[in-house]
N, C-alpha and C positions, 0 to 999 in steps of 0.2 A: 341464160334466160332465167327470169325469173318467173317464180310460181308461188302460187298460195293454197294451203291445204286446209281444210279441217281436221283435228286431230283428235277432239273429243268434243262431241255436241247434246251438252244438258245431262250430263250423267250425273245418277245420282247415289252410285252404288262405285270404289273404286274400278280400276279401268287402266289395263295398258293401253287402250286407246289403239288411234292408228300411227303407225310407221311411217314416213316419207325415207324413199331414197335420195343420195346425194352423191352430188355430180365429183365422181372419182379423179383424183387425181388432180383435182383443182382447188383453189381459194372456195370456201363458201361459207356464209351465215347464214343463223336461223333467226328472224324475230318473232318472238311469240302475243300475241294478242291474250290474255288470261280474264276471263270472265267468271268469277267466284261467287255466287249469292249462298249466304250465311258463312260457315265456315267448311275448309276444306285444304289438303294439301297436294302440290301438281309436284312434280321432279319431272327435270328435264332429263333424258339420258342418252347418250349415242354407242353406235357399235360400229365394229370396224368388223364385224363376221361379214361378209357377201350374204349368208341367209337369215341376217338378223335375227339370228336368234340370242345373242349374248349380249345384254346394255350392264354399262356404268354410267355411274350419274355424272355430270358435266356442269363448271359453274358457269353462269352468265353474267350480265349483268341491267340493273334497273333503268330502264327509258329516264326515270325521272331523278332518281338520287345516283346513277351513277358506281353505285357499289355494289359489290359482288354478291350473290346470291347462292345459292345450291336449291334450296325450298321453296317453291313458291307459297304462300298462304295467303295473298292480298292480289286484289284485280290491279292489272296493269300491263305494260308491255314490258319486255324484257328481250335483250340479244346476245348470239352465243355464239362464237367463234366454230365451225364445224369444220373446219381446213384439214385432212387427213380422214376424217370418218365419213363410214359409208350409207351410215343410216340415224336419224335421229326420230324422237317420241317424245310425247308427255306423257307420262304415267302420273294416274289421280292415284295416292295409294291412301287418302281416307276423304271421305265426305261427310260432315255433320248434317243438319238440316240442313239441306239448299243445293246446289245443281255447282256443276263447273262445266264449261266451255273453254275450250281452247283452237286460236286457229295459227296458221305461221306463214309467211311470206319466205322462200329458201332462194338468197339472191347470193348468184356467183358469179368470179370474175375478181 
């Protein structure tokens, strides 16, 4: 089943943001929707702890170029292979002037 989360809405101050769990033990993606106004940088990161408490960062890749990322810094969509982990996040870990938003669609199977 597929679900859509928000995981950070209009911060303007860094931000681990919120956590989505994932569906254990199965295939699944994340696609991220990134909403950036002025400057700012999001990392994607997942965990394989059950209490999510432990992320490393994770590369995706760009909706539109196709090529692999780690950083986000530009509004756009972006998708991550999440197959083995239990939990994924965006972490904003700086914001210039201007807000970020993040949402994700986590579709498995």
């Amino acid at each position: 089943m597929d679900r859509s989360e928000t995981l950070q809405s209009s911060v303007t101050t860094p931000a681990n943001g919120t956590a989505v769990s994932l569906p254990s033990g199965q295939s699944s993606s994340v696609v991220l929707n990134v909403t950036i106004t002025g400057t700012a940088t999001v990392i994607p990161e997942v965990s394989i702890d059950v209490n999510l408490s432990s992320w490393v960062e994770i590369a995706g890749r760009s909706i539109l170029s196709l090529g692999d990322i780690e950083d986000l810094t530009e509004s756009g969509g972006y998708v991550f292979d999440t197959s083995g982990w239990l939990g994924f996040r965006a972490r904003v870990s700086s914001v210039g002037p201007g807000s970020v938003t993040v949402t994700c669609m986590v579709a498995q199977g």
